[in-house]
N, C-alpha and C positions, 0 to 999 in steps of 0.2 A: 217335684210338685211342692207348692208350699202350702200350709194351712196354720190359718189364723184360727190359732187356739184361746183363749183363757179359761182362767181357773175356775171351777165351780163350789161353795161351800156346802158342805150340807146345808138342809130346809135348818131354819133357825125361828123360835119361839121362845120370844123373854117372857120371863116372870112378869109380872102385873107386881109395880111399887104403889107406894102411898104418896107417887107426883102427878098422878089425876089423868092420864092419858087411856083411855079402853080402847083406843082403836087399834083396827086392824090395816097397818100396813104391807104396802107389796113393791119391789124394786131390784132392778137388776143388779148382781153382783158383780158389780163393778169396780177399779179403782178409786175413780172417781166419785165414786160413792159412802165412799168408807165415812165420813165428817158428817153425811147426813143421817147414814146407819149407827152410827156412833151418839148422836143427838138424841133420835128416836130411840135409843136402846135406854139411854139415861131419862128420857121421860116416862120410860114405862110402857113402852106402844107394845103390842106383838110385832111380828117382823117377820116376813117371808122373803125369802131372798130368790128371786130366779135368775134358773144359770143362761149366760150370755149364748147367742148364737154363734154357732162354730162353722165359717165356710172356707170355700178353699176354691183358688185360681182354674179352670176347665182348660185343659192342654187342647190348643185350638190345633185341628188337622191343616195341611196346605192351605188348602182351600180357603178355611175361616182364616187363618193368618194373611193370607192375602188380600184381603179387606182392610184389614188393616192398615197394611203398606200401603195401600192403594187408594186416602181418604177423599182424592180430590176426585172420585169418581163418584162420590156422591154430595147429596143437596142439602141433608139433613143426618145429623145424629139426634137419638133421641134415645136419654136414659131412665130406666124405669126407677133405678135408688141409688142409695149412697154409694152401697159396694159395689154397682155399678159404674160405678164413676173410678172407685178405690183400684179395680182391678184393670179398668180401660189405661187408665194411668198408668198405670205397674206392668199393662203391655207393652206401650207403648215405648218405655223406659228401658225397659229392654231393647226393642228395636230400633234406638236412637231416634227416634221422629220425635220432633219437640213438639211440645201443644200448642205453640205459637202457629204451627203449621194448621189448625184448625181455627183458624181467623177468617175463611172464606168460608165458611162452612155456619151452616144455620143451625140452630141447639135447642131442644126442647129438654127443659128440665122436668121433670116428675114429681114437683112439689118444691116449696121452696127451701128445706134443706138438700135435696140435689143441687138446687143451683148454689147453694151457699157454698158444697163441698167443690163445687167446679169452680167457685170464684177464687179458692183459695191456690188453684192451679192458672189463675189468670186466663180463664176459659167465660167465656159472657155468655149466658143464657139469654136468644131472645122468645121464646113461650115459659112461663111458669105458670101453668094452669093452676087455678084454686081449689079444685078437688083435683083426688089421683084416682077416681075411676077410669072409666074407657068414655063414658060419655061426657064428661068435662074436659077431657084431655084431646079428644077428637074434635070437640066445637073450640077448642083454643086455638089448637094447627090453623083449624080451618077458614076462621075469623081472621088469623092473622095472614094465613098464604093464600085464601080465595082458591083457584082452580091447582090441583094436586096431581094433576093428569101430566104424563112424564116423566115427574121428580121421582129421584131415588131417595130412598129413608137406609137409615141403618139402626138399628135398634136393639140398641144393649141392654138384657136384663141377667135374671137366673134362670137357668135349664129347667125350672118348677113354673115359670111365669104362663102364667093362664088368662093373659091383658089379650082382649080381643081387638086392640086398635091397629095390630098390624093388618088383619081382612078389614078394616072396616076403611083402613084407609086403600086396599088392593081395590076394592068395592068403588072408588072415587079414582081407576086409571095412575094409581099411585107402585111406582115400585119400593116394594121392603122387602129387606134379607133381615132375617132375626138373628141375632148372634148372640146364644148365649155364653156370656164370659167367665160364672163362677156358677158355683152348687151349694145349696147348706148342709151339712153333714147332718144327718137324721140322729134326734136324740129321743132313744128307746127308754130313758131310766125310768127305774121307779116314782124316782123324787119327782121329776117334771108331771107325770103320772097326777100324782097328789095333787101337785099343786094346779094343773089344771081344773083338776076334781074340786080345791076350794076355792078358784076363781069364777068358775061357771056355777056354782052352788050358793055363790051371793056371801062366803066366808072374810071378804077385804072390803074395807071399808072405802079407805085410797088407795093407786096406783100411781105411783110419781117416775115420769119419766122424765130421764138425764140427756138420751143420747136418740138418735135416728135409728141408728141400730137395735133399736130397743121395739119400735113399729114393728121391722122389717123380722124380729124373734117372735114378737107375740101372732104374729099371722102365720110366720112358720107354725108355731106349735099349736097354733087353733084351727089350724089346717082349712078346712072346707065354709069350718064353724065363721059368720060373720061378725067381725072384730066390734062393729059397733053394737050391736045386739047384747053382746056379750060382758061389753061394759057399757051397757046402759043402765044399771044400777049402782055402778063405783064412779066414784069422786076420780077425776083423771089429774094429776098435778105436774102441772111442766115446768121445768128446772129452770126455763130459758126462753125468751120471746122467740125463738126459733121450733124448739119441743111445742110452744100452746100452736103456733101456724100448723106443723105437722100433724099436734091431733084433728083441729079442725079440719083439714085436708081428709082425713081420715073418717071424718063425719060421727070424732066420737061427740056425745051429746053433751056430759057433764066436764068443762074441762076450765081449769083456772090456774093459777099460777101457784105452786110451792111457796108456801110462809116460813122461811126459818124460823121468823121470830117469834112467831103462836108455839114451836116446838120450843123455842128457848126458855119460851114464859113459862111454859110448864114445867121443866127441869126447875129452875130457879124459886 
């Protein structure tokens, strides 16, 4: 079994300098992170760092394996996220079936960083619904394949996925087998603890997200909690015209692009 692990640092709070920054920021600890962590630490910001999500590959029995092998017995894939996408790949790779083999095969991506991560596999999304609910993602199919009666769906997400679009498309004479392909590993700590406590308490000012995986943690760990509610009060900041599509998607309210160079001004 493999599991994708990273590091977690402890919660981190700088000192308050005399370079004019009072805000409170919040961001995943991440590698890629470190230049903008490093920026914010010199201008004086506070700094919460949260720890990345930890998941890991679902040991598929006969049965779900054979879905697998079997892709041209169906109409449609359709993947709910990114490590959806990361782990269908990494089956399939194993089982020598090239992706190329899924050229006849019709794709509904689940946002447009899914299809971003599937183009990098030379895989074409034809639905990229503009939200990732159930109800914008079921009037995409729908709009684009008209009558659904017959077709078979196969539909990769996580063992925790609670997307009601697979009845909703059984409901329209649709066959779907759901397979779920990975798990997140539950994070009990203390620290996560906290820092949920100061994100739902209105303690951060902005939330700058870097990665898709970074969506796919904060829902983990807000669990039932609805992610847009929750930061409807914080500054949402995306790293990347990919990151502002995926907040939007996500229906957060307050969302614009990361300034390096507002934080540089300040350092300087």
């Amino acid at each position: 079994m493999q599991i994708y692990e990273k590091s977690v640092l402890p919660l981190k709070s700088e000192t308050m300098t005399d370079s004019g920054n009072d805000k409170t920021y919040a961001i995943f600890d991440a590698p890629l992170n470190r230049k903008i962590v490093g920026d914010l630490e010199k201008s004086g910001a506070n700094i919460f760092l949260f720890p990345l999500i930890k998941t890991e590959k679902i040991e598929l029995n006969e049965k779900e394996a054979a879905h697998l092998t079997s892709l041209e017995n169906f109409d449609w894939l359709i993947f709910a996220d990114v490590f959806a996408v990361d782990y269908f790949l990494e089956t399939l790779a194993e089982t020598t079936i090239d992706a190329f083999e899924l050229d006849d095969l019709r794709v509904c991506a689940v946002g447009e960083a899914v299809a971003d991560r599937l183009r990098f596999a030379s895989v074409h999304s034809d639905v990229i619904p503009a939200k990732v609910e159930t109800p914008e993602v079921f009037s995409a199919l729908i709009n684009y394949i008209g009558e659904t009666g017959g077709l078979r769906f196969l539909y990769l997400a996580s063992d925790s996925d609670e997307n009601d679009l697979a009845k909703n498309l059984r409901a329209k004479n649709a066959e779907v087998v759901e397979l779920p392909i990975y798990r997140a590993i539950p994070n009990k700590s203390s620290q996560l603890i906290k820092l949920k406590t100061l994100l739902k308490g209105g303690a951060i000012d902005e939330f700058i997200l870097t990665a898709p995986d970074d969506l796919i943690a904060l829902k983990n760990y807000l669990g039932p909690e609805n992610l847009a509610g929750v930061l409807a009060e914080i500054v949402v900041s995306a790293a990347d015209g990919v990151m502002f599509q995926a907040a939007k998607e996500h229906y957060l309210p307050r969302v614009g692009l990361f300034q390096t160079s507002k934080v540089v001004k300040v350092i300087e």
